[in-house]
C-alpha positions as CSV (number, residue, x, y, z in Angstrom):
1,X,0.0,0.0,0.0
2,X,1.2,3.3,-0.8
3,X,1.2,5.7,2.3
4,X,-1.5,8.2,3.0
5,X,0.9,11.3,4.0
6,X,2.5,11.1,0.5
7,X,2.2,14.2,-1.7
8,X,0.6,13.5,-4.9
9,X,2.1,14.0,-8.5
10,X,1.4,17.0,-10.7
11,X,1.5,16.6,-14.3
12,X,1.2,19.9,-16.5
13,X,1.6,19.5,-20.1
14,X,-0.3,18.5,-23.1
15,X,-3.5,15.3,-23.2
16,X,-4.7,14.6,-27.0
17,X,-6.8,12.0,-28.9
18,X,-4.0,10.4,-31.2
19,X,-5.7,9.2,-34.4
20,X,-3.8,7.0,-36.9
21,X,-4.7,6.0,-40.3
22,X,-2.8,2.9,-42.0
23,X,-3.1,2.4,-45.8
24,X,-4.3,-1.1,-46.2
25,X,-1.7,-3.3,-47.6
26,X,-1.3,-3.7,-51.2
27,X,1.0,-5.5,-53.9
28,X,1.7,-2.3,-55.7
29,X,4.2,-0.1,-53.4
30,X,4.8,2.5,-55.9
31,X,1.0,3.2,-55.6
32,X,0.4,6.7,-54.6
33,X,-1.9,8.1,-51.6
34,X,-2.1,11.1,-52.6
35,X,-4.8,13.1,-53.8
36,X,-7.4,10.5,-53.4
37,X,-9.3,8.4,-50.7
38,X,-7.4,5.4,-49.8
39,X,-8.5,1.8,-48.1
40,X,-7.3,1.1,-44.4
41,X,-7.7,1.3,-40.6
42,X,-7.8,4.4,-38.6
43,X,-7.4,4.0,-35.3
44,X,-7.9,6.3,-32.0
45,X,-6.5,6.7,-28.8
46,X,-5.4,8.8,-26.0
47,X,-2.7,10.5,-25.6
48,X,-0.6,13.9,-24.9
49,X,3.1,13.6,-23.5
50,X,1.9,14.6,-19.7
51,X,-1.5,12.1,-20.2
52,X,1.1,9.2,-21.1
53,X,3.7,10.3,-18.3
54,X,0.5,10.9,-15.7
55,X,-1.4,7.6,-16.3
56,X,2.1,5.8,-16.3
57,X,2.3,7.1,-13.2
58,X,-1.0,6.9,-12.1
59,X,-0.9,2.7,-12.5
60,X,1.9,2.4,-9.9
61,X,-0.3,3.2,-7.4
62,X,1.1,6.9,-6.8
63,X,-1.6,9.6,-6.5
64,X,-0.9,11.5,-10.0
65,X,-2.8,14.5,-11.0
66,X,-3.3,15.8,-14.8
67,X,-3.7,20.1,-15.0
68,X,-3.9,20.8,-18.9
69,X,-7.2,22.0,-21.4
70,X,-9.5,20.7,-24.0
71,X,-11.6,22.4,-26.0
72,X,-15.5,22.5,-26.4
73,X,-15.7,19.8,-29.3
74,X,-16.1,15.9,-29.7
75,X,-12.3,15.4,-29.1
76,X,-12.2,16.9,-25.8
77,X,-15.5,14.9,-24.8
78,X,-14.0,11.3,-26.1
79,X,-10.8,12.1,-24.2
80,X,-12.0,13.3,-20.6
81,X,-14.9,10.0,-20.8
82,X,-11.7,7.8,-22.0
83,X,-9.9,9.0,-18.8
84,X,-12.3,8.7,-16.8
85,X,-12.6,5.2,-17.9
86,X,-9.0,4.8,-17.0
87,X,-10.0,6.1,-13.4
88,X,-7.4,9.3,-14.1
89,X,-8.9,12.1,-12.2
90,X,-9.6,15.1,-14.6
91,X,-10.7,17.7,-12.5
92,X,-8.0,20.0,-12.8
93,X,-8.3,19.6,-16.8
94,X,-10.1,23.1,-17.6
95,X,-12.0,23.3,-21.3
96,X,-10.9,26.8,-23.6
97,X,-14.8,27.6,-25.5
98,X,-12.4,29.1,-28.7
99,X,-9.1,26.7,-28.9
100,X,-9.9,22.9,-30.5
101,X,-8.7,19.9,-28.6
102,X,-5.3,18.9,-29.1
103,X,-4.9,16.5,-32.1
104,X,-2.4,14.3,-33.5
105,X,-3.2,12.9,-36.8
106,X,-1.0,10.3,-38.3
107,X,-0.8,8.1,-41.7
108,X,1.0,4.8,-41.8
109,X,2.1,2.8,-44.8
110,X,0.8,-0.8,-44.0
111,X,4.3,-1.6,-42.1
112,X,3.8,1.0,-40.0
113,X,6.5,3.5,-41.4
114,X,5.1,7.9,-40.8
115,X,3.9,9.2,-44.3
116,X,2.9,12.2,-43.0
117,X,1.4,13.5,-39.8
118,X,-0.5,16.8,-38.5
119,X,0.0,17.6,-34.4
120,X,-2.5,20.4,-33.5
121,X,-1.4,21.4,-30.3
122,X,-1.9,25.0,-30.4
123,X,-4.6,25.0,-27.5
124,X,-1.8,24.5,-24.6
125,X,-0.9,28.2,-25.3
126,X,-4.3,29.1,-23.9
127,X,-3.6,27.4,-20.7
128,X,-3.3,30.3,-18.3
129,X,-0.7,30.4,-15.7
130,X,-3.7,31.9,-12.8
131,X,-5.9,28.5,-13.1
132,X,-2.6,26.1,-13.3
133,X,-1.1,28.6,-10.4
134,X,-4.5,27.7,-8.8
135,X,-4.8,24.3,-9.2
136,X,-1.2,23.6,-7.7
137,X,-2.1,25.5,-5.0
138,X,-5.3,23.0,-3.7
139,X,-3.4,20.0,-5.0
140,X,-0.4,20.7,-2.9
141,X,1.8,18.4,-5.2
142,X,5.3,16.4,-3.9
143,X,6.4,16.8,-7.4
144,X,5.9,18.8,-10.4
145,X,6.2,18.1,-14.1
146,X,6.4,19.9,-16.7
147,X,6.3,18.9,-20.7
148,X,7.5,21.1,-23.3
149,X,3.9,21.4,-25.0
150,X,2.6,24.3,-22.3
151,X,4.1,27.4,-23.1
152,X,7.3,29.1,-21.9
153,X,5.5,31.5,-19.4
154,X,3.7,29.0,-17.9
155,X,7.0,27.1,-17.2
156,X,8.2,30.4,-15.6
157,X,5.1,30.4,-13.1
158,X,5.1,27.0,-12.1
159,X,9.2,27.6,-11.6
160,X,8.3,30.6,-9.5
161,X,5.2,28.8,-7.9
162,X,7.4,25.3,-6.8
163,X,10.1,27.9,-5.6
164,X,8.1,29.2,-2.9
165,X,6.3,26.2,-2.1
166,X,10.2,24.1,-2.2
167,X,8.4,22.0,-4.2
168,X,11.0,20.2,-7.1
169,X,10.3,20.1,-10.7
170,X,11.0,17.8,-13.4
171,X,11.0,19.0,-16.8
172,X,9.8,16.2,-19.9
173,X,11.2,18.4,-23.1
174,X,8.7,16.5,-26.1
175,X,11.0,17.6,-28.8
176,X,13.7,19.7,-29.7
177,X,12.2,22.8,-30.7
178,X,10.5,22.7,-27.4
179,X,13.2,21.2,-25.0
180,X,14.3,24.8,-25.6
181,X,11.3,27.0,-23.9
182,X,13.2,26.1,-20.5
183,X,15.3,28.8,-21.5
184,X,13.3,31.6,-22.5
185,X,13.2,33.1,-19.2
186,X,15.8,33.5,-17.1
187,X,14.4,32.6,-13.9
188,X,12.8,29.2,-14.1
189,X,16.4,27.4,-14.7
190,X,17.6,29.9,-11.9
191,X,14.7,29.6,-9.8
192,X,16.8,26.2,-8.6
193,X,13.6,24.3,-8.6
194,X,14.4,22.4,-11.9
195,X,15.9,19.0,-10.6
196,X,15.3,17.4,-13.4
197,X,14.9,16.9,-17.0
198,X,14.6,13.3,-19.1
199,X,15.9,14.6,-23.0
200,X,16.9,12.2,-25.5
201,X,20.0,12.8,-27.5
202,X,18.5,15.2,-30.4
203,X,17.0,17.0,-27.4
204,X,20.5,17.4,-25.2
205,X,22.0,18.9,-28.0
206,X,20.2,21.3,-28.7
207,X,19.9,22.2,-24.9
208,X,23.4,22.2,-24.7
209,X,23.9,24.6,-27.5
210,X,21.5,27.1,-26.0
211,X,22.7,26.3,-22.2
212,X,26.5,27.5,-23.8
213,X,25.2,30.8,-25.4
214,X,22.9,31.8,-22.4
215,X,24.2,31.1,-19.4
216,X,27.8,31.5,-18.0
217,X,29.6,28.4,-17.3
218,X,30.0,27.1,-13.5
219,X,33.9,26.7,-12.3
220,X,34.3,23.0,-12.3
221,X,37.8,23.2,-10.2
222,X,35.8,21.9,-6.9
223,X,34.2,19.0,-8.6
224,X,34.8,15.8,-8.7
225,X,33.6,14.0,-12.2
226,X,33.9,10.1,-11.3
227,X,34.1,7.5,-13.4
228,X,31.4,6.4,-15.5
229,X,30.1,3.0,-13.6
230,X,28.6,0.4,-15.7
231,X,27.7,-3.0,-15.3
232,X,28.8,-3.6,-19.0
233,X,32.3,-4.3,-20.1
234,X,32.1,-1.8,-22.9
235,X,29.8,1.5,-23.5
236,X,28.2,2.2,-27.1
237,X,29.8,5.4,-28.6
238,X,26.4,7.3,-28.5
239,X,27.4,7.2,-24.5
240,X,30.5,8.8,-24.8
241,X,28.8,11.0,-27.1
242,X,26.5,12.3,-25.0
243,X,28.3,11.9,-21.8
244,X,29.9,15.5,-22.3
245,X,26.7,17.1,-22.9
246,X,25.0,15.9,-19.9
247,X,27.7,16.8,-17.6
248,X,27.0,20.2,-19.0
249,X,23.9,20.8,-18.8
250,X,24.1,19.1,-15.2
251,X,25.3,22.9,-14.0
252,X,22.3,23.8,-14.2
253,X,19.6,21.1,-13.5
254,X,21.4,18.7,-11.3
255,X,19.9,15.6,-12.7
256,X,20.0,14.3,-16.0
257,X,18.6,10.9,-17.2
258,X,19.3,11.1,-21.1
259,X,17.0,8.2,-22.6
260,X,19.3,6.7,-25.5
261,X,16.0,4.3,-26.8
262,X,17.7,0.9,-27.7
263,X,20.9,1.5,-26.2
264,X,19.4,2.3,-22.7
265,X,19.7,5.7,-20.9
266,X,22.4,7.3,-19.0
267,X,22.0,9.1,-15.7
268,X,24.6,12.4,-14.8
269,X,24.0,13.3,-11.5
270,X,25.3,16.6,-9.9
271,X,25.3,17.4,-6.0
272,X,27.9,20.5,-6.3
273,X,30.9,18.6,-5.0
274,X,30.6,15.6,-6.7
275,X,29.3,14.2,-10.3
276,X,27.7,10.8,-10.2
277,X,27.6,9.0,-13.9
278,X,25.9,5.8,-14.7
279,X,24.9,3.8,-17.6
280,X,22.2,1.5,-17.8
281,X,22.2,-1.1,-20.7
282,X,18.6,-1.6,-22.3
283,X,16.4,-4.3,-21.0
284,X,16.4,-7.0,-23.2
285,X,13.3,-7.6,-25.4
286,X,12.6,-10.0,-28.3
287,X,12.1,-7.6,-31.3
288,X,8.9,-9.9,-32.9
289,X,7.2,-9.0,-29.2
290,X,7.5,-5.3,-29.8
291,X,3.6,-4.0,-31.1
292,X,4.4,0.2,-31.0
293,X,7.1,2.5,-29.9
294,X,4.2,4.8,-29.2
295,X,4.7,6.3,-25.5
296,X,7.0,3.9,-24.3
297,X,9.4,6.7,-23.4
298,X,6.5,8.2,-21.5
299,X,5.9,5.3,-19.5
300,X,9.8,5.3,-18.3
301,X,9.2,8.9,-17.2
302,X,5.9,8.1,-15.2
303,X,7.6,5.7,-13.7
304,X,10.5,7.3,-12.6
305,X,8.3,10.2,-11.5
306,X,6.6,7.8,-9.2
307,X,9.5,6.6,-7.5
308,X,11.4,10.0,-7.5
309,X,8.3,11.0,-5.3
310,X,8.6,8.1,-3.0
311,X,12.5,8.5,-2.7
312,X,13.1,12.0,-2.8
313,X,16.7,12.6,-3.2
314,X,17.8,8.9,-4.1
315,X,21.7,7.5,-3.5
316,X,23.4,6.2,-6.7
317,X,21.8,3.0,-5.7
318,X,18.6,3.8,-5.3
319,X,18.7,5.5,-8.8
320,X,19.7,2.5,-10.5
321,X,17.1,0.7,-9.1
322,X,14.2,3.4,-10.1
323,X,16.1,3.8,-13.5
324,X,15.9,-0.4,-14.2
325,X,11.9,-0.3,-12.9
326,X,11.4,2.3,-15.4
327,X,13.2,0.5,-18.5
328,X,11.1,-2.2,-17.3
329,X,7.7,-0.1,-17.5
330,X,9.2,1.0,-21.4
331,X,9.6,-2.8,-22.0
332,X,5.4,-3.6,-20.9
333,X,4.5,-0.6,-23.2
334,X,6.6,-1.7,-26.1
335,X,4.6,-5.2,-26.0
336,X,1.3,-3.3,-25.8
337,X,-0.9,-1.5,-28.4
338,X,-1.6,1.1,-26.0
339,X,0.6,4.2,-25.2
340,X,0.6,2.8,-21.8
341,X,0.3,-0.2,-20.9
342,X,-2.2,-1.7,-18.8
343,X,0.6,-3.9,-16.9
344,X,2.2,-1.2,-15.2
345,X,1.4,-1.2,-11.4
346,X,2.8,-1.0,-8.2
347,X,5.4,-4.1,-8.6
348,X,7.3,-1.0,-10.6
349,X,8.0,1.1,-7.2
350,X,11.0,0.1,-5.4
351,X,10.6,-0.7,-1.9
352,X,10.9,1.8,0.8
353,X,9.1,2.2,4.8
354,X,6.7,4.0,2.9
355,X,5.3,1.5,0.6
C-alpha cells in the first residue's frame, strides 16, 4: 500500500486524442496516396506527452494529477470520458470555448512506417498560468512536471510557484524545438527548482547549445567528475557522445537521465561537490514481441516520476534501481498496443518504509 501522508504527483503538459490512419496493404508499393481516398484502418486513442507520463504514473499506485485543457468539441468529450474510464482524475483539466482539442493525426504505410502527420497542439498556449497557479495551489503536489507542450511563461510560473512552495520540478522536453522554452526566461532554470529533466539525444544537444550561449559556465575546479560506472564491459559510442553534454547541462539542472532508446539511458547526477555518472544497458526484449514504440518513453518517465516522489533525493543505488523499474515499465509498453500499458502497477515502485 502506498502511504496516506505522500504528496501527490502533478503533471502539467499536453493530453490529445492520437488518431492514426494505416493504408491497407497492397501488392503495388509505388501506388500513390495522394490526392485520393485510400482503403485502411484508422485508429484512435489517448494520448498527450503529460497524459502518457501521468497515467504511467497513475498505475503504480502513486496519486498522480493531470492540469492541462481541451476544448469545447467531440475530441475533448471522447478524451475526458476515455480518462475517466482509466479512473485518471480530470478535475483539474479546464476546457478553452475558442481553442480545438489537441490532435495528433498520423498516416502509416501498411508496415507501420510515418507518411505524414499533422500535431494540432496550439490549444496548450491558452492554458493560463492563474488557473494552473491555482490548481497547484489546492493540489499541494510532492512533485511537479512539466512537458514542453505548455508554453514558456507558464513554465516560468510554475518555476516561480514550486520555488516558494520548495516543491521540485522535473521538466519532460517533447521535442527539440520545445526542449528549448526552459530557456526563455531567465528565472525558471535559476529559480533552482528544476531538478530534473529526461531529454533524449536530439533533445540534449540542442539544450546544450542554448545552455552555452545563455548562461555563463560554472567553475568545475571543486568537482569531482567520477568514473562512468557500468555493469557492462564496454559503453556504445552514442554514450561517450553524450556523456559530455550531460555533464554540461548538469550545471544547471542537477539531474539528467538522457533516454538513448535501444541503447538504454544514461544518468549524470550533480550534488555540487561531486558528479555521479551511470549507464544502464537496455532491457532486453525480443524484437517480434515489440507492437508500438508509441509512448513507451513516456511510460519510463511516469515511472521514474513515481519513484522519485517516493524517494526524494535517491543514493546512486537507489537511482539505479528506479532507473531499471522504469526500463522495465518501457519494455510492458513496447509489448502493448496502448501508449501505456495496462501492466504497469505497483510491482514497478522500489521498496521503501513508505510503501
Amino acid at each position: 500500500m502506498i502511504s496516506r501522508l505522500l504528496k501527490p504527483l502533478a503533471v502539467v503538459g499536453g493530453v490529445a486524442l492520437d488518431i492514426t490512419g494505416t493504408i491497407q496493404a497492397s501488392g503495388s508499393r509505388s501506388r500513390s496516396v495522394l490526392h485520393t481516398s485510400t482503403p485502411g484502418k484508422v485508429k484512435q486513442s489517448l494520448g498527450g506527452v503529460g497524459r502518457n507520463v501521468c497515467e504511467a504514473s497513475m498505475r503504480t499506485g502513486v496519486p498522480s494529477f493531470m492540469v492541462s485543457m481541451t476544448g469545447q468539441d467531440l475530441a475533448g468529450a471522447t478524451i475526458r470520458e476515455g480518462m475517466h474510464l482509466l479512473g485518471m482524475d480530470t478535475q483539474y483539466i479546464s476546457t478553452s470555448s475558442t481553442s480545438s482539442t489537441a490532435v495528433y493525426n498520423a498516416l502509416h504505410t501498411g508496415d507501420g512506417q510515418l507518411v505524414a502527420a499533422v500535431a494540432d497542439m496550439d490549444i496548450f498556449d491558452s492554458l493560463e498560468s492563474s488557473t494552473v497557479r491555482a490548481s497547484l495551489e489546492e493540489i499541494q503536489p510532492g512533485l511537479v512536471c512539466m512537458d514542453g507542450n505548455i508554453s514558456s511563461d507558464l513554465m516560468r510560473t510554475i518555476a516561480l510557484y514550486c520555488k516558494q512552495s520548495s516543491t521540485p520540478v522535473f521538466f519532460e522536453p517533447t521535442s527539440v524545438p520545445k526542449s528549448l522554452k526552459v530557456f526563455e526566461h531567465e528565472d525558471v532554470l535559476s529559480s533552482g527548482v528544476v531538478n530534473y529533466v529526461s531529454p533524449n539525444q536530439y533533445e540534449l544537444e540542442a539544450m546544450v547549445e542554448t545552455a552555452r550561449r545563455q548562461r555563463p559556465a560554472v567553475n568545475h575546479s571543486k568537482i569531482n567528475i567520477g568514473n562512468i560506472v557500468t555493469a557492462t564491459m564496454t559503453t556504445p559510442d552514442i554514450v561517450e557522445k553524450v556523456l559530455p553534454m550531460a555533464h554540461y547541462l548538469s550545471q544547471f539542472v542537477p539531474n539528467i537521465v538522457t533516454k538513448l532508446g535501444e541503447y538504454g539511458c544514461l544518468l549524470v547526477s550533480n550534488n555540487k561537490s561531486h558528479v555521479h555518472t551511470q549507464y544502464f544497458p537496455p532491457e532486453i526484449i525480443d524484437p517480434t514481441a515489440i507492437k508500438s514504440v508509441t509512448g513507451a518513453g513516456d511510460c519510463f518517465v511516469g515511472t521514474l516520476l513515481a519513484n522519485l516522489l517516493i524517494l526524494d533525493k535517491p543514493s546512486p543505488t537507489r537511482w539505479a534501481e528506479m532507473i531499471q523499474q522504469s526500463q522495465k515499465s518501457s519494455i510492458l509498453t513496447l509489448q502493448s498496443d496502448l501508449a501505456v500499458s495496462v501492466a504497469i502497477s505497483q510491482e514497478l515502485l522500489v521498496k521503501t518504509t513508505l510503501s
